[in-house]
N, C-alpha and C positions, 0 to 999 in steps of 0.2 A: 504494500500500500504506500500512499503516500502521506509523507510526513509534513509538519509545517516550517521545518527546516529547510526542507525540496521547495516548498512553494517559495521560499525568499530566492532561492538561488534560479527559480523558472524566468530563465532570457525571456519568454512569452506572456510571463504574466507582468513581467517588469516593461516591457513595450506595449505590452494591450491593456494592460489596464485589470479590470474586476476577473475576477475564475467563476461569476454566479452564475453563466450564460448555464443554463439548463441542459443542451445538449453536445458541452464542452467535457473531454473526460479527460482525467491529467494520470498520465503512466511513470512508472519512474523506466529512465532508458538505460540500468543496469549502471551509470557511474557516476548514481547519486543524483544525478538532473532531475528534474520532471518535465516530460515531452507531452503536451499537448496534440490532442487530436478530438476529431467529430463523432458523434457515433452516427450511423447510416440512418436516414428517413427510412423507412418501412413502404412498403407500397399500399397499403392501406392509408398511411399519412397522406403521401405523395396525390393517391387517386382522391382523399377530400380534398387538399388543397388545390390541386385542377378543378375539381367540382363546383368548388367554391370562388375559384377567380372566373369561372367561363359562367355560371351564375350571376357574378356581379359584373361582368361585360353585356351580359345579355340585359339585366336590369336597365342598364345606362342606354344600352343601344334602343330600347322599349320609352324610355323616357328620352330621347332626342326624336323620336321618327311619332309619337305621339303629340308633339309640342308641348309637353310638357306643363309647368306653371302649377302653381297653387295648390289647385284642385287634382293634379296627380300628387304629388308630395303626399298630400293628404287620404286619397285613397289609398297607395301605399301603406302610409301608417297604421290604416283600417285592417289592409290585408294580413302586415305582419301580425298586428296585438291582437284579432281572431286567430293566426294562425300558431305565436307563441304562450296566448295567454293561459292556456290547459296546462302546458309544460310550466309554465311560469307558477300557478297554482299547487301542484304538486311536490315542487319542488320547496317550495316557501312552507308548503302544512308540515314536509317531513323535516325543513332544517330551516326554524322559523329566523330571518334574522334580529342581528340586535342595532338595529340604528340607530344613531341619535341626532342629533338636529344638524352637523355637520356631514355627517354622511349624505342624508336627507338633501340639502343643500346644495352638494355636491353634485347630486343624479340629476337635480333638476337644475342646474348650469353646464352640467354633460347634455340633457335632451335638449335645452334653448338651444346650445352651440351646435349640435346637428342638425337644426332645426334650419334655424341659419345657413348652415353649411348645405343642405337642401333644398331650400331654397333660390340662395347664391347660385348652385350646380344648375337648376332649372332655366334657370336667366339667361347662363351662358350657354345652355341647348339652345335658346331661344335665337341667341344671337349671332351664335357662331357654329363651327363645325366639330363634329362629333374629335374628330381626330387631333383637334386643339387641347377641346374643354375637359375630356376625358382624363390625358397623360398630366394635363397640368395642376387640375381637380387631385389628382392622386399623388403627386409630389408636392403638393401645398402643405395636405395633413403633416407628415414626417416632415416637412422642415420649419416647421410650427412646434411640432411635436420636440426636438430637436433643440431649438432655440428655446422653449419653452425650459427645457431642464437643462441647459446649460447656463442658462440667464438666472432663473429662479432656484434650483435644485442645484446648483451650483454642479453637476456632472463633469467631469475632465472630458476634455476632447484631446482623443488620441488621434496618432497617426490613421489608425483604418477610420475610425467614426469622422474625422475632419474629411479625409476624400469621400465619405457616402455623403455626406452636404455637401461638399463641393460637386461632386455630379449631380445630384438634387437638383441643385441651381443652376448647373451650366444645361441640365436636360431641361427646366425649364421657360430659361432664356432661349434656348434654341426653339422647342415647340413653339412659343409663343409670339416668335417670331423676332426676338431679339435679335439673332445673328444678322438682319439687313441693318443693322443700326450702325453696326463695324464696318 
């Protein structure tokens, strides 16, 4: 196993940063190191997570060729909370939570800002092209997200995390049509 001796002397955890990444497994490499490596998605992982991104391509493609606005946002909302609210119920009788007025708070400045962010998305079906509003829609959250905890949460920005915002940004500046600006 590994020691927390090994962890101070890991070249990879002293350039990248935090060891919590979940599917990060740290080996000792027989001369005392600890070598770092991934463990393999599953194909059952792999096959929801395809499911789940060509789902929510389909979603977006159904809200631009609809024209979108308001009144889809809102059916939508209709369709998911009929169609999570059974699961949502069950789940809450067998493991009731315990929230308290910050939690509370919380969920409901999580559903405004998608709300918003749903909104905003519909606007830009409305006025622009799918192939714009889509990539740029999806690289806004994470470099929100992003800033958000390196601003507020004070998160270190390492070498890999600073080039994943730097492409971020440079993908889209490009999408958006930045690069005729140069």
């Amino acid at each position: 196993g590994i020691q927390k001796a090994d962890l101070r002397r890991c070249k990879f955890c002293e350039i990248h940063g935090s060891v919590l990444d979940p599917g990060l497994r740290l080996d000792n490499d027989g001369l005392g190191f600890a070598r770092a490596s991934y463990i393999r998605m599953t194909a059952t992982a792999f096959a929801l997570v395809i499911t789940a991104a060509m789902i929510h391509a389909g979603w977006n493609i159904l809200a631009k060729k609809s024209g979108g606005g308001a009144m889809f946002v809102m059916l939508g909302v209709l369709v998911v909370t009929v169609l999570y609210a059974p699961i949502v119920a069950v789940y809450v009788y067998f493991n009731p939570p315990n929230y308290g007025w910050k939690e509370i708070a919380l969920l409901i400045a999580t559903a405004l800002i998608h709300l918003v962010y749903s909104l905003t998305l519909q606007r830009g079906y409305q006025k622009h092209d799918l192939t714009v509003v889509y990539p740029v829609a999806r690289g806004v959250g994470p470099l929100l997200s992003s800033t958000f905890a390196i601003v507020l949460l004070g998160e270190p920005v390492t070498l890999i995390s600073g080039g994943g915002i730097a492409c971020i940004v440079i993908g889209i500046f490009i999408l958006a049509g930045g690069h005729r600006i140069i």
